[in-house]
C-alpha distance (Angstrom), angle and dihedral (degrees) to the residues before:
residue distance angle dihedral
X1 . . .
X2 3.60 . .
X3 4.00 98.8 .
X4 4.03 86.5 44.9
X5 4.07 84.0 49.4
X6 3.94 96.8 50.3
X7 4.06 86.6 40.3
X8 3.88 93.6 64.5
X9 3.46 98.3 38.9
X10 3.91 88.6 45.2
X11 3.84 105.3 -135.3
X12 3.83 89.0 160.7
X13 3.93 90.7 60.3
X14 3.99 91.9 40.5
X15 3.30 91.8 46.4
X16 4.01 95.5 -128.7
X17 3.72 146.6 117.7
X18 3.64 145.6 -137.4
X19 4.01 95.1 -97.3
X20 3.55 87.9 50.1
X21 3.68 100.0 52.3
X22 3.52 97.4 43.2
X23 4.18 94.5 55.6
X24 3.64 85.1 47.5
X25 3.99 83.5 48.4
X26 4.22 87.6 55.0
X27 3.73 96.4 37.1
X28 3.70 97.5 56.7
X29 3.76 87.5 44.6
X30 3.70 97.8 56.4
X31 3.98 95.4 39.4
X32 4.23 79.1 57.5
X33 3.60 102.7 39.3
X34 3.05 101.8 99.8
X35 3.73 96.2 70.3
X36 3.80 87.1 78.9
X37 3.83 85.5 77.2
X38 3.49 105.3 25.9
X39 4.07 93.7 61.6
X40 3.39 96.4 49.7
X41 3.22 95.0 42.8
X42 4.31 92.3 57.9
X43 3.64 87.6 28.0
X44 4.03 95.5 55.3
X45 4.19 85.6 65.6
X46 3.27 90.6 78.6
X47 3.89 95.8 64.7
X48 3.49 95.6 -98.0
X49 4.05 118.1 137.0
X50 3.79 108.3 -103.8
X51 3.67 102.6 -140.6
X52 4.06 88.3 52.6
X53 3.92 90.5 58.7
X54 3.64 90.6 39.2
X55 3.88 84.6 61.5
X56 4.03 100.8 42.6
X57 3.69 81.0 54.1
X58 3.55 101.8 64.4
X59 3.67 94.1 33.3
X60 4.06 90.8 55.3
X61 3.34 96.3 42.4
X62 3.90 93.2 53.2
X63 3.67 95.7 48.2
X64 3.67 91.2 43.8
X65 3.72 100.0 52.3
X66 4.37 95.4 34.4
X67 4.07 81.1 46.4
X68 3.84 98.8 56.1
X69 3.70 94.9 28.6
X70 4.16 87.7 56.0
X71 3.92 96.3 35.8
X72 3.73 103.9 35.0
X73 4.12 94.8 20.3
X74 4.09 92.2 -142.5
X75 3.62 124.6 133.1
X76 3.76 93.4 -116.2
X77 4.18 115.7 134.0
X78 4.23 119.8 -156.3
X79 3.33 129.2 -149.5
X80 4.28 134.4 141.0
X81 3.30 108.7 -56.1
X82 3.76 125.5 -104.3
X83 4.00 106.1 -126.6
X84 3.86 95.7 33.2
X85 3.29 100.5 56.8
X86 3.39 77.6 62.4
X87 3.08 105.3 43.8
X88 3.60 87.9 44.4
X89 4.08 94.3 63.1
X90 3.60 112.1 27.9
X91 4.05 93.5 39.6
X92 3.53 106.9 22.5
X93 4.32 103.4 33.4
X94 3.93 96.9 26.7
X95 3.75 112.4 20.5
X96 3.94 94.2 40.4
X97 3.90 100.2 29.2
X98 3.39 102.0 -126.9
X99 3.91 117.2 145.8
X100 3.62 113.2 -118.0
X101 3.89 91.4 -115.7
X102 3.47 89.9 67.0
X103 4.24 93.4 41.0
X104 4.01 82.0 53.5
X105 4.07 88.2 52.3
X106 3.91 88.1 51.7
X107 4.10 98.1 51.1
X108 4.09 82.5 50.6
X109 3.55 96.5 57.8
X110 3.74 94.7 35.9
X111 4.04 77.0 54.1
X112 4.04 84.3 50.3
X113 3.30 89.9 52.7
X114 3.67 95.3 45.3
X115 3.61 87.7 62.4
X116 3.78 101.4 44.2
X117 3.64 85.8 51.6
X118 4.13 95.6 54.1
X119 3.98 88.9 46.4
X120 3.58 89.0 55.4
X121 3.57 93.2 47.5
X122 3.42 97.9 -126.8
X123 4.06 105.7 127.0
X124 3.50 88.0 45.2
X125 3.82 88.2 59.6
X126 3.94 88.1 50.3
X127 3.70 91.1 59.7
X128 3.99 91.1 40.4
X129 3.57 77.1 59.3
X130 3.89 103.6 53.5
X131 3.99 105.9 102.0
X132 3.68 104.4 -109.7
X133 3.67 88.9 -132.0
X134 3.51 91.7 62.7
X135 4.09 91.8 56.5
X136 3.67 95.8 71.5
X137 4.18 89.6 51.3
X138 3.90 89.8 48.2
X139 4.26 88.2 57.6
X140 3.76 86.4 39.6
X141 4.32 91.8 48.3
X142 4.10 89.9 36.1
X143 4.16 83.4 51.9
X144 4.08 91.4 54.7
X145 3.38 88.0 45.3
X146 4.01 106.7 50.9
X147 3.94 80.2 36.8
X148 3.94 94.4 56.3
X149 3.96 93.0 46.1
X150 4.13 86.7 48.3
X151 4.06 84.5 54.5
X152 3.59 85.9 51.3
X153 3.44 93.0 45.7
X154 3.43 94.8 49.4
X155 4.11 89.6 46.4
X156 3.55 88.4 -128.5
X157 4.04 88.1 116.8
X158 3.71 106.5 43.6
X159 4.51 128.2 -173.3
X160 3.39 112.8 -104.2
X161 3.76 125.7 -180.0
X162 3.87 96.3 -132.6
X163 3.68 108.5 48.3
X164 3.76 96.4 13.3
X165 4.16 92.3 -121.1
X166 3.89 135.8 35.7
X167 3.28 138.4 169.3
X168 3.99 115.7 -78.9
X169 4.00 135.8 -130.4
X170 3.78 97.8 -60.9
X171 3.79 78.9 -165.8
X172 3.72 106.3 61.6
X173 3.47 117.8 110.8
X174 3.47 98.6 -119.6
X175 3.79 107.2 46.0
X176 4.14 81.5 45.6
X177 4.06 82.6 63.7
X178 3.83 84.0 39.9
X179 3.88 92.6 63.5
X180 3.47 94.0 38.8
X181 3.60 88.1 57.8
X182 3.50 92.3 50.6
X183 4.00 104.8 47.9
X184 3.86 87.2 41.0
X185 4.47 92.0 51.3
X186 4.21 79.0 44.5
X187 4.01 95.2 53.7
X188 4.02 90.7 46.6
X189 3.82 93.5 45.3
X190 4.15 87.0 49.4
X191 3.88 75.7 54.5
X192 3.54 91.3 53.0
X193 4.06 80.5 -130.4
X194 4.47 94.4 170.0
X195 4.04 91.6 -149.1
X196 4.28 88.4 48.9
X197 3.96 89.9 121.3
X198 3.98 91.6 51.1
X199 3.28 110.2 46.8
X200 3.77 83.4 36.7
X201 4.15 88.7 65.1
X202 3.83 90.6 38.0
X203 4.08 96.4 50.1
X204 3.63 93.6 44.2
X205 4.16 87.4 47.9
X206 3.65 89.1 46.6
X207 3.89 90.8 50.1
X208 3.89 87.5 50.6
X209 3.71 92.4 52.0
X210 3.54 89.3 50.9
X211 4.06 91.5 48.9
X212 3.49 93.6 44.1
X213 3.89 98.7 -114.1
X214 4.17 93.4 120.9
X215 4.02 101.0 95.4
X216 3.93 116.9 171.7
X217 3.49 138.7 132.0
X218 3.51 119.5 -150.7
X219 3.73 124.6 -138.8
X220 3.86 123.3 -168.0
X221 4.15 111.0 -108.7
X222 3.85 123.0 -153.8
X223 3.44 108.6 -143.7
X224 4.12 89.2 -150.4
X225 4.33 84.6 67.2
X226 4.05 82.3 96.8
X227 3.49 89.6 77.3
X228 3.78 88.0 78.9
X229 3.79 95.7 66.0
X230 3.97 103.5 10.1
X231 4.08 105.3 110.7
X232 3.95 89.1 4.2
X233 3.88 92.7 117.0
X234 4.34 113.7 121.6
X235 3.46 103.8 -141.9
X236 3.88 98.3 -178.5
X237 3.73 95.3 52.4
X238 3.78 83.9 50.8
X239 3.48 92.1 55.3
X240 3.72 94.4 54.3
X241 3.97 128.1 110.5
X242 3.64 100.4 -104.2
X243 3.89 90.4 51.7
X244 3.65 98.1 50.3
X245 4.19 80.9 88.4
X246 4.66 92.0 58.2
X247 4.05 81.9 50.9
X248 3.74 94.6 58.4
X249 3.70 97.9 45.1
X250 3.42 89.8 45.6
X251 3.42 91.7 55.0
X252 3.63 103.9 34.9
X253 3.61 98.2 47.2
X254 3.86 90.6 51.5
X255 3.33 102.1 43.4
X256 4.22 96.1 59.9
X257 4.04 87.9 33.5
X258 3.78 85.6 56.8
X259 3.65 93.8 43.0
X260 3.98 96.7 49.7
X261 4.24 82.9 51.3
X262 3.18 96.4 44.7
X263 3.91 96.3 48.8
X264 4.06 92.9 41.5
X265 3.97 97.0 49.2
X266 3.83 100.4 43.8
X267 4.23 86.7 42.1
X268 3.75 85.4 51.0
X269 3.71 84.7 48.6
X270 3.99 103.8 49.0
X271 3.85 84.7 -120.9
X272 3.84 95.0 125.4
X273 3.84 114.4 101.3
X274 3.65 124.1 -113.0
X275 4.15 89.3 -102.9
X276 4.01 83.9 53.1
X277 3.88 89.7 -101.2
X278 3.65 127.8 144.1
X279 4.07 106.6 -132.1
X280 3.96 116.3 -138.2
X281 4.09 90.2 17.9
X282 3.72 96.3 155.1
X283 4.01 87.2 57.7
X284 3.76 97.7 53.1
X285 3.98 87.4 47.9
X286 4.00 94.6 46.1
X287 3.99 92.9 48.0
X288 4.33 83.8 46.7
X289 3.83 90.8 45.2
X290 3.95 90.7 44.4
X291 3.76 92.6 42.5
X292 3.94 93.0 57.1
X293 4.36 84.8 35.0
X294 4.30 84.8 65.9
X295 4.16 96.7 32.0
X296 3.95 85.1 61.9
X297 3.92 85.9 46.1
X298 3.92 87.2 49.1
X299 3.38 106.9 39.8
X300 3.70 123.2 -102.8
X301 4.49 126.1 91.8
X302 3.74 125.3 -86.7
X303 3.78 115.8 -34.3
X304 4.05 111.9 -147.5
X305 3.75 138.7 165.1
X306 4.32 111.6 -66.7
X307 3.66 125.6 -135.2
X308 3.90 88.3 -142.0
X309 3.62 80.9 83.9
X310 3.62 95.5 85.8
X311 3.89 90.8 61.7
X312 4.19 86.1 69.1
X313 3.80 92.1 38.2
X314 3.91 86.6 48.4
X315 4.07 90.0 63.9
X316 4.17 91.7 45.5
X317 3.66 110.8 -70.6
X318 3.58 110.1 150.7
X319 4.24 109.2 148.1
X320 3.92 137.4 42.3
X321 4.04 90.5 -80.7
X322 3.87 80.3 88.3
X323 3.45 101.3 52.0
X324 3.71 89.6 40.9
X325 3.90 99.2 55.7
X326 3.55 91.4 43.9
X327 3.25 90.5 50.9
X328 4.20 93.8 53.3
X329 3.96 80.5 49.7
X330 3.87 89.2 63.1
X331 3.94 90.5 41.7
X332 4.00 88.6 54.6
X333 3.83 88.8 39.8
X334 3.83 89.0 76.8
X335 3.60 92.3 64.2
X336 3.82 96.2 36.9
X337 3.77 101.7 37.8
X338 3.81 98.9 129.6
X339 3.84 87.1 62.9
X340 3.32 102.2 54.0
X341 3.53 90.5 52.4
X342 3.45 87.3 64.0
X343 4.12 86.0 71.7
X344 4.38 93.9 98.1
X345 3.09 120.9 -152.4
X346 4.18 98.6 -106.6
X347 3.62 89.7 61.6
X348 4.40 94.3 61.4
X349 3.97 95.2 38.5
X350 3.83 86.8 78.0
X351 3.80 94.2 55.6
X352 4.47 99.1 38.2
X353 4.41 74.1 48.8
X354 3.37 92.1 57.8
X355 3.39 102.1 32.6
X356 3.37 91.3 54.4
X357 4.04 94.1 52.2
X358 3.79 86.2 50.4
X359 3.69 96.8 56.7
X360 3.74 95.9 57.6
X361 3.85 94.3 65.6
X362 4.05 84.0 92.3
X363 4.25 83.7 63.9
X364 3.87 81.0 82.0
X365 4.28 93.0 69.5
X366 3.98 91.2 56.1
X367 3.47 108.2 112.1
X368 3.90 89.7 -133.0
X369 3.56 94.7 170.7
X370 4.50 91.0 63.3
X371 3.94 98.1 70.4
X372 3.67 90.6 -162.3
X373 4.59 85.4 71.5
X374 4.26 89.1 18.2
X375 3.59 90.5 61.7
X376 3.78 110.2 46.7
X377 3.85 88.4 35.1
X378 3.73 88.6 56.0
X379 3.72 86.3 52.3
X380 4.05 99.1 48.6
X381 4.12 84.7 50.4
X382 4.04 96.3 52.2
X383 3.59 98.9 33.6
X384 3.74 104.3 49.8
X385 4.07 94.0 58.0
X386 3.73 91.3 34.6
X387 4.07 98.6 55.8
X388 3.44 89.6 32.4
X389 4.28 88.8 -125.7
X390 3.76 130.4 112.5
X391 3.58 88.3 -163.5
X392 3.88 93.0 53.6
X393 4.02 92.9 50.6
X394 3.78 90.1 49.2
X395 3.59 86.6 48.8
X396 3.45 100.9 58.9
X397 3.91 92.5 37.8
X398 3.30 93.5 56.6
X399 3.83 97.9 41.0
X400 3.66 93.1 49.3
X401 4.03 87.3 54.7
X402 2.95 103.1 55.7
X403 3.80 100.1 43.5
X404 4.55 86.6 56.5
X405 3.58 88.0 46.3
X406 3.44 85.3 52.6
X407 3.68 107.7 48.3
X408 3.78 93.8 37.1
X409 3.70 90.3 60.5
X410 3.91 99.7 -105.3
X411 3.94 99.3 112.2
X412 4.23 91.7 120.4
X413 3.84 97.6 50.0
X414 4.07 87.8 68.7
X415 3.89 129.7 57.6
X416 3.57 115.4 -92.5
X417 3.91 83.0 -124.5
X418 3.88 86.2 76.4
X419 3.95 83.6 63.4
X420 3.51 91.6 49.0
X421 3.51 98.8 49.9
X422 3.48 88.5 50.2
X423 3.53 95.5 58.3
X424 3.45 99.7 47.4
X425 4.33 96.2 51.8
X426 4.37 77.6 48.2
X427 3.68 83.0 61.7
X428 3.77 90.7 32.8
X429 3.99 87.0 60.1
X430 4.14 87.2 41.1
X431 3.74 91.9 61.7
X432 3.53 86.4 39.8
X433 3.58 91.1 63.4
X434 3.95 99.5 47.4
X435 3.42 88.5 49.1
């Protein structure tokens, strides 16, 4: 059983091993965690009980994550999606008025949608379409941007009404862990020390405890508290008029987030093809689709790909095994919540950091001396960490492509699905606008 196991999940070919997968498996979970608390926590504005969403969490996360790690055998973890959720609350439940029932019935037929949309082949045609010059400037821009929200994190970037950021209290407690998380993660990666991102988190955690900066109370949670929002979705005031506007943005604004993960963690990985394809495609976007398909039926917003990913490919994941034991992690995570929100946030700055700084080593293949690939690269890099939106970075990338291969005469050497693509984030940005 084991030699059949390692056989479909191809450790031989990606040149890995149980011990390696699993760590990967724990780190991404713990650099991810914390979206266990976080989507409730946004989530519960909408009126909906706490410890239900707290539940569907969990549960959609682990089928997400075991389902594309066993179907499509990539090291790609799912949970709700950061943004939506959101977007999903303060727009959709208490800007618009729309009772979350009917916000739930929306991210299910987006999810529908989703899956018509990967049988027809058509979002695997949109990333067939993504220059593959731009996919090494997505990792890079998805890097800045998990680094920048570790320095914030880690409080060693602060707001500041003037000039936006500054640096932080270099004396607080916690970002003092925070840097000693991240120069002792940087010693064991000089090392070359595989589990440097783990016992990176769990040192600087242990530290805390010892200093007295790990502050949580746990609370017993009944697994059976799903039953408040589980099935609860309104389908026909979903399918109404007026709502036709939450499907789109659900789907829109997942589909390109998803893309600019997926490209970024499986470039990061060597797990693009030699003609810049992505092999099993259709998988990865069934096991996404399906993921978000049983959230809605659950109870918690659109469930996509996360960027956290890279943390567990950045110790040696490479195959579903990954996905899978993060996913398990999740599953147990229902009946040990109030222990993994004892994780702070000082203790997973160090690994996003250094994640982030790891994922820019693909800046080097730009062609940075061609301004027609320099220029919207440059873009996709700067504007994904500075708008705080995969989506947004993409969009300009790809926008800003297409119009130099335009005007310098190059239009029929891409697909005419870059144009398309192009037109649709210019309407993305549009909507944006009047919004």
């Amino acid at each position: 059983m084991r030699s059949r196991l390692e056989a479909y999940f191809q450790f031989a070919a990606h040149n890995t091993n149980w011990r390696t997968e699993l760590l990967a498996g724990l780190t991404t979970f713990i650099t991810m965690a914390y979206i266990i608390f976080v989507n409730p926590a946004i989530l519960s504005h909408t009126g909906m009980p706490i410890a239900a969403i707290t539940i569907a969490t969990c549960l959609c996360a682990a089928f997400g994550s075991i389902l594309m790690g066993a179907l499509a055998n990539y090291p790609l973890a799912l949970a709700p999606g950061m943004g939506l959720n959101a977007y999903f609350t303060y727009t959709v439940v208490l800007k618009m008025g729309v009772p979350w029932q009917t916000a739930l019935g929306a991210v299910f037929i987006s999810g529908i949608i989703f899956l018509l949309l990967t049988f027809g082949g058509i979002r695997q045609r949109l990333v067939a379409a993504i220059p593959y010059q731009l996919h090494a400037a997505v990792a890079g821009g998805i890097g800045l941007f998990i680094a920048f929200i570790g320095l914030r994190n880690s409080g060693i970037i602060v707001s500041d009404p003037v000039t936006a950021v500054t640096l932080g209290n270099l004396h607080a407690p916690a970002t003092l862990l925070a840097i000693f998380g991240i120069v002792l993660i940087a010693i064991l990666q000089a090392y070359k020390v595989k589990a440097s991102m783990l016992i990176g988190v769990l040192a600087t955690l242990a530290l805390g405890i010892l200093c007295h900066q790990v502050h949580y109370q746990p609370s017993p949670l009944n697994p059976f508290a799903i039953k408040a929002t589980a099935f609860h979705l309104d389908l026909r005031g979903a399918l109404k008029l007026n709502a036709f506007e939450i499907i789109f943005v659900f789907l829109f604004v997942d589909l390109f987030d998803n893309i600019g993960t997926l490209v970024a963690v499986t470039e990061r990985a060597g797990l693009i093809a030699a003609d810049h394809t992505i092999p099993r495609l259709d998988r990865i976007f069934f096991a996404d689709a399906t993921a978000t398909i049983v959230g809605a039926l659950s109870g918690t917003s659109t469930v996509t790909s996360y960027i956290e990913s890279a943390s567990g490919v950045a110790v040696g994941g490479r195959t579903g095994v990954t996905a899978i034991t993060t996913g398990i992690l999740f599953f147990l995570a229902i009946f040990i919540a109030p222990l993994v929100g004892a994780i702070p946030d000082f203790a997973t700055a160090p690994a996003l950091i250094l994640v982030g700084a790891l994922m820019l080593a693909g800046a080097s293949r730009i062609e940075w001396d061609a301004p027609r690939v320099a220029i919207p690269s440059f873009l996709t890099i700067i504007t994904i960490p500075l708008t705080y939106s995969i989506a947004t970075g993409l969009s300009f990338g790809l926008i800003s492509f297409a119009a130099l291969e335009l005007a310098t005469g190059r239009a029929r050497r891409q697909h005419w699905m870059l144009y398309l693509l192009a037109v649709l984030f210019l309407f993305r940005f549009i909507y944006l606008a009047g919004t």
